[in-house]
C-alpha positions in Angstrom: 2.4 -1.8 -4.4 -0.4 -4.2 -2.9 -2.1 -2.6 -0.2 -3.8 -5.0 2.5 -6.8 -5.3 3.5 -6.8 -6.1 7.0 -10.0 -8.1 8.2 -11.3 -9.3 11.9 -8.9 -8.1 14.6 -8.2 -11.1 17.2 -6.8 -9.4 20.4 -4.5 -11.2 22.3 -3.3 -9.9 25.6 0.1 -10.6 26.7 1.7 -9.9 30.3 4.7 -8.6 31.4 6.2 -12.0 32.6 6.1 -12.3 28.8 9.0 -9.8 27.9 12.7 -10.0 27.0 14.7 -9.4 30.1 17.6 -7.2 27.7 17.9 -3.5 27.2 18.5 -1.8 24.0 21.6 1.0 24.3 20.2 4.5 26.1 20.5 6.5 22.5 19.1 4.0 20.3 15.8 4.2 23.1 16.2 8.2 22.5 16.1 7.9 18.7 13.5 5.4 18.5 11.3 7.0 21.0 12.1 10.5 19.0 11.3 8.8 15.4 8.6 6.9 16.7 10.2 3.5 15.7 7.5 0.7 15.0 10.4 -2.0 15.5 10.7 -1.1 19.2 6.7 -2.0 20.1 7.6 -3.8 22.8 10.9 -3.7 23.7 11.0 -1.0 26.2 8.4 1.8 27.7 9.0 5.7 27.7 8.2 7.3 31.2 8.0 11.1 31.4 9.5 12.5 35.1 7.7 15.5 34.4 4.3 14.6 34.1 4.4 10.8 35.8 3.0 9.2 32.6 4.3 6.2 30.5 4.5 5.6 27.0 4.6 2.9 24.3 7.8 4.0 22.0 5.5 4.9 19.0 3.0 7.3 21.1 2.3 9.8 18.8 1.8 12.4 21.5 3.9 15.5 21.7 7.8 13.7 22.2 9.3 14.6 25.6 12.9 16.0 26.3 15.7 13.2 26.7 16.5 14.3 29.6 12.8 14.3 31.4 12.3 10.5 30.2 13.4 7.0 32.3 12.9 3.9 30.3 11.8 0.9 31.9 11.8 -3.1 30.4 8.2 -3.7 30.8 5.1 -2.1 31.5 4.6 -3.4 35.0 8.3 -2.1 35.9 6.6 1.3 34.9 3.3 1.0 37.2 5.7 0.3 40.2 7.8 3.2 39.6 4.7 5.3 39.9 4.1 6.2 36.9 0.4 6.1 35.1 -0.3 4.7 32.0 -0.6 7.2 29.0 -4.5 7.2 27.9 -3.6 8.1 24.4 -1.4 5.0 23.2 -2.4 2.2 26.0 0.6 1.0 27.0 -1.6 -1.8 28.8 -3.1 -2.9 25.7 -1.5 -5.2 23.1 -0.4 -3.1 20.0 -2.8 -2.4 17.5 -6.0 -3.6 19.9 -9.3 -2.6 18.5 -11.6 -0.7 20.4 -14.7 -2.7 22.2 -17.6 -1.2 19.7 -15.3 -2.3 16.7 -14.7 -6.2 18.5 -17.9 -6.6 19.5 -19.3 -5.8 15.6 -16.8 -8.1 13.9 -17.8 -11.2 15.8 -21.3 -10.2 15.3 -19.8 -10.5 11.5 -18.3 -13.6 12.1 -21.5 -15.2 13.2 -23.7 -13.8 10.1 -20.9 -14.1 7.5 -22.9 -14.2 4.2 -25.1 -11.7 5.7 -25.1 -8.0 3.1 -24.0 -5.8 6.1 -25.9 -1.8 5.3 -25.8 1.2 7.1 -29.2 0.6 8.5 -28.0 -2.1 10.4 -25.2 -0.6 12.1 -27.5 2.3 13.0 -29.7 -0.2 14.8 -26.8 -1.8 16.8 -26.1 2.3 17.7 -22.9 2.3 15.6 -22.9 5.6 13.6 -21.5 4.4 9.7 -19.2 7.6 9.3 -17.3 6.8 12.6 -17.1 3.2 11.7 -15.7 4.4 7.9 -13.1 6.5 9.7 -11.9 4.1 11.9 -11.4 1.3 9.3 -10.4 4.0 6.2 -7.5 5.1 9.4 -6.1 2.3 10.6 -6.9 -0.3 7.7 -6.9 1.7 4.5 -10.1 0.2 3.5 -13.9 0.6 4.6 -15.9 -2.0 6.7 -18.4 -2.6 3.5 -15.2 -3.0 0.9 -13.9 -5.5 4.0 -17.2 -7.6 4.5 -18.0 -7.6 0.4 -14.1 -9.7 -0.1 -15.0 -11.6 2.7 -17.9 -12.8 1.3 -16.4 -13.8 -1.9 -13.7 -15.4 -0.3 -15.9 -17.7 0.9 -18.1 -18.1 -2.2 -15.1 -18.8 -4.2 -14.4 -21.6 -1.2 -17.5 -23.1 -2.2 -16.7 -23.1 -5.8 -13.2 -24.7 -4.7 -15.2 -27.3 -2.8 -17.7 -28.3 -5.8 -20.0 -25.9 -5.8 -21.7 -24.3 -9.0 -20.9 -20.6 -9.6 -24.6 -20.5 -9.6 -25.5 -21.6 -6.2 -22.1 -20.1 -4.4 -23.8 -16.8 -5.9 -26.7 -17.2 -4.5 -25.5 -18.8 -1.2 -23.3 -15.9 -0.5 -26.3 -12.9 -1.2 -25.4 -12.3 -4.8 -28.7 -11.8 -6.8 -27.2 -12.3 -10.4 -24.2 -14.0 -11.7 -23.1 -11.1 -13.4 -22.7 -8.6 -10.4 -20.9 -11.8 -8.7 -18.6 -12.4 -12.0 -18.1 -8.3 -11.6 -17.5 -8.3 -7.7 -15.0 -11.5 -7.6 -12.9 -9.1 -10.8 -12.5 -6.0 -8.8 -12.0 -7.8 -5.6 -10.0 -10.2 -5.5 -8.7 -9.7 -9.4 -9.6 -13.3 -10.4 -12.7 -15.0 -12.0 -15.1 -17.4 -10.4 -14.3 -20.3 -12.9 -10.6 -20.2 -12.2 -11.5 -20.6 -8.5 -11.8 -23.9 -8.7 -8.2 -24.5 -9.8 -6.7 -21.5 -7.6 -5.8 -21.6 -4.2 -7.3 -19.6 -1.8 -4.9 -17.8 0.5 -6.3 -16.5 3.8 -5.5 -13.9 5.9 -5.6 -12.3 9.3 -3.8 -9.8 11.7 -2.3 -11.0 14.8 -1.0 -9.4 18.0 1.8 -9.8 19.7 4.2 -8.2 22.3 6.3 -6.6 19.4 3.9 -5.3 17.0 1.0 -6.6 14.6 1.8 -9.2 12.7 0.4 -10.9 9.4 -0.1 -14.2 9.1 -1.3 -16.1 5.7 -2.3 -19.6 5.2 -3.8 -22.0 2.4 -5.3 -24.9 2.8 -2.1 -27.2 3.2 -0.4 -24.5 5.6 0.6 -21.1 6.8 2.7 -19.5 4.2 3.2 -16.3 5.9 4.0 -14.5 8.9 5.3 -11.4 9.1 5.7 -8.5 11.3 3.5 -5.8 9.2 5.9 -3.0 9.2 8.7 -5.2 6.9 9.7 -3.3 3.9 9.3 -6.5 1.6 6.3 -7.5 2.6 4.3 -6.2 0.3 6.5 -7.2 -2.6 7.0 -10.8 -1.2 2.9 -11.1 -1.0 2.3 -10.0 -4.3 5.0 -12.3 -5.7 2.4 -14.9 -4.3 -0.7 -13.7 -6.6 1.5 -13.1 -9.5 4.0 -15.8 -10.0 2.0 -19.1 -7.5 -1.2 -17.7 -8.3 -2.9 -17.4 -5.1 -6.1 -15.2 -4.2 -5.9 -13.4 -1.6 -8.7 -13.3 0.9 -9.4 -12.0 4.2 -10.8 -14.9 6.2 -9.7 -17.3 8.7 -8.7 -21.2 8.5 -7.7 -23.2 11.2 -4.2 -23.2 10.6 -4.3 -19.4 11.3 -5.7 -20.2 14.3 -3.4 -23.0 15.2 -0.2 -20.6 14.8 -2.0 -17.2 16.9 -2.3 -20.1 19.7 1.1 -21.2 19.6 2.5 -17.5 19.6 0.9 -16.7 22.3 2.4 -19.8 24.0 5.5 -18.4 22.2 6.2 -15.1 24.1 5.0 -16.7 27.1 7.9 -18.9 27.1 6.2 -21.6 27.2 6.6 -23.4 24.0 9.8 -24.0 21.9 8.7 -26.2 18.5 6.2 -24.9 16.5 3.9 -27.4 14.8 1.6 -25.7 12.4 2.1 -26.7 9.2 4.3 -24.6 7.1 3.9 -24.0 2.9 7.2 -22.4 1.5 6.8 -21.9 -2.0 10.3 -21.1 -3.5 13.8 -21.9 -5.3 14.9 -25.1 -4.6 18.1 -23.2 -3.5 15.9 -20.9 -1.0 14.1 -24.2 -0.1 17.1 -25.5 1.0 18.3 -22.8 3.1 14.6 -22.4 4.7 14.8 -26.2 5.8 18.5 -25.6 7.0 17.1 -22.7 9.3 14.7 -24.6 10.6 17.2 -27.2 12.2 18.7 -24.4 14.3 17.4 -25.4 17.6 15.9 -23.1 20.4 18.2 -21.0 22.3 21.0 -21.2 19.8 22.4 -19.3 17.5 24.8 -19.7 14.1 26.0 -17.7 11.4 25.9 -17.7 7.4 28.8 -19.2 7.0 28.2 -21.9 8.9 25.1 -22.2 7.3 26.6 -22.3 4.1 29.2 -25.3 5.6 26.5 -27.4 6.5 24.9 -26.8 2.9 27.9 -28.2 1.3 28.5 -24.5 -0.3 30.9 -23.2 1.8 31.7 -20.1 -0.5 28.2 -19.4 -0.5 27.5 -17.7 2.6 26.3 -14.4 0.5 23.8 -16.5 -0.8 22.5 -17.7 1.5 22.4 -15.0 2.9 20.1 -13.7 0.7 18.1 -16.7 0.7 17.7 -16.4 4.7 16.5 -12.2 4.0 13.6 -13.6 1.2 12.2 -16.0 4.2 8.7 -14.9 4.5 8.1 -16.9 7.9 9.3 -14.9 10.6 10.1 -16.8 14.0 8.9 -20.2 13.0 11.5 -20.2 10.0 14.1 -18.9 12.9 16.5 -16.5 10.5 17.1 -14.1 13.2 18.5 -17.1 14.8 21.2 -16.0 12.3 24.2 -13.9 14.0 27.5 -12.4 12.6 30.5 -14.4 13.1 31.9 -11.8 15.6 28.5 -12.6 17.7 26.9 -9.2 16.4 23.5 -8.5 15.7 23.2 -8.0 11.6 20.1 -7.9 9.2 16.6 -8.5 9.8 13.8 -7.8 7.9 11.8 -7.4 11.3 14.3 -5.2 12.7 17.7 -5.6 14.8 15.3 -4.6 18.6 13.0 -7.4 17.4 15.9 -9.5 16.6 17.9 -8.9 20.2 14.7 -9.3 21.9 13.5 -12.6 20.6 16.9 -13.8 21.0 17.2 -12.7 24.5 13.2 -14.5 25.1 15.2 -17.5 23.9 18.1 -17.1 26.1 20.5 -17.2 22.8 23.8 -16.4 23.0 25.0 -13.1 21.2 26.9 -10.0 21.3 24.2 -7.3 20.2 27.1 -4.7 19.9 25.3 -4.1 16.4 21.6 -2.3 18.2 21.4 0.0 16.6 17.7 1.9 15.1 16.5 1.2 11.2 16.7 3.5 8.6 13.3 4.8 8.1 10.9 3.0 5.8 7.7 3.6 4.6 4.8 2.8 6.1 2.4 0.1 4.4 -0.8 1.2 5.5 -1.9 3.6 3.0 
């Protein structure tokens, strides 16, 4: 199983104007709030009657009784119902924020970013390097030196991809010797500088959003993946990418990363309906055709997989395509969970039925929802 390596956190506040005016069912809020359900970040907020404190549903504090908790749509329904913000998850924050000291460093390592980051230099910006290797090690399953070091090769081997010589993107990049960068670039990134300059390089970055942390990837050409972080296939659909299209992964930013964090913040605001980042969807030509099929379901409506399969000219084919729609690695911008059952229920997503009602309802689709019902658990894929 690939585990990621998550690189600068880009915060991206969000206000309440921005949420989905629907409601879950009561015991589906219970049993998320109880399991701590990722795929409810943002769909509603726990309050606690008994000590006048709201929640995000994945506080990991001590879980309340059902009976002592009211649940409220957004977090500014909470604040006017009295009720203070819990100091443990931030209910105020967008999910997943970094901390200030942590921000503050990684644009400091955005400005110097072929610069050999050591503990001496933390200590002199009055960062201690144990607290920084917990905090990265907790929430990112790497270290900040292990994150900087593949950053910096991702952007030697851009070099190489541009022309360079293995010699100079070495040195360019702080490597004193070819060797240890030959050696670095292996256990890295698990490719070789020479075949950098026929490999694409495929960039990544976290990005926040109302319902959760999301990752999105992008090559030169495009993005070729977002997805909320918490999908069970996303680490097999990523790996599929280095193995069988030959990408290297790397954790830096392009602009079409940043094009597509802009537009989904303009997204959950409500504010824009076509997004225009550019899109690479390496696939079947079957799942190709699906993909492009989803993509002509316009804003605010809703269809099904048979019909789907109709306008496909496969009209038996609606398991298919089904399963071409579940292997989509573009969340929202390839709109799947624009898909509904043909009795107008909520079924499948690999994001999760909340997400699903609650992007639906932001669009003001049509659609039964009688389906809401929590996820069976899944494992987690930070590690």
């Amino acid at each position: 199983m690939l585990v990621f390596r998550w690189n600068v956190i880009h915060p991206t506040q969000y206000t309440p104007s921005m949420r989905s005016s629907a409601f879950p069912p009561h015991d589906a809020m219970i049993q998320a709030m109880l399991s701590s359900d990722q795929t409810y970040e943002g769909v509603f907020y726990t309050a606690v009657k008994t000590t006048g404190i709201f929640c995000r549903p994945t506080c990991p504090a001590r879980k309340p009784l059902p009976k002592n908790v009211a649940f409220y749509k957004t977090a500014e329904d909470a604040l006017s119902a009295g009720f203070r913000p819990c100091l443990r998850c931030k209910p105020l924050d967008a999910s997943g924020i970094a901390p200030e000291w942590i921000t503050d460093l990684l644009h400091k390592v955005d400005r110097r970013p072929n610069h050999r980051w050591t503990d001496e230099d933390l200590i002199a910006l009055n960062i201690d390097p144990l607290r920084l290797r917990c905090w990265f090690k907790e929430h990112f399953g790497t270290t900040f030196h292990t994150h900087i070091r593949a950053r910096r090769l991702a952007l030697a081997l851009g070099s190489i991809s541009n022309g360079a010589s293995l010699d100079d993107a070495a040195l360019d990049h702080g490597y004193q010797s070819l060797s240890g960068f030959r050696d670095a670039v292996a256990q890295n990134l698990y490719t070789t500088p020479a075949r950098a300059r026929s490999t694409a390089l495929l960039l990544y970055t976290r990005i926040l959003t109302p319902l959760g942390p999301m990752i999105a990837m992008a090559e030169a050409n495009g993005l070729v993946v977002l997805e909320f972080v918490d999908r069970p296939a996303l680490s097999a659909e990523v790996e599929e990418l280095r193995s069988r299209y030959h990408y290297v992964i790397a954790p830096v930013r392009n602009a079409h990363l940043d094009q597509v964090e802009q537009e989904l913040v303009a997204y959950f605001a409500g504010t824009l309906k076509t997004f225009t980042v550019p899109l690479v969807t390496p696939g079947t030509p079957f799942q190709s055709r699906v993909w492009d099929e989803l993509r002509k379901i316009p804003y605010g409506v809703t269809t099904t997989y048979g019909a789907l399969a109709r306008n496909l000219g496969t009209p038996k084919a609606s398991r298919a395509v089904g399963h071409a729609n579940g292997q989509n690695r573009m969340s929202i911008l390839i709109p799947c969970h624009r898909v509904i059952g043909a009795d107008g229920t909520l079924i499948g997503y690999g994001g999760g039925q909340p997400r699903k009602a609650f992007l639906l309802n932001l669009e003001g689709a049509p659609h039964g929802g009688t389906s809401l019902s929590p996820p069976p658990d899944q494992p987690s894929l930070f590690l």
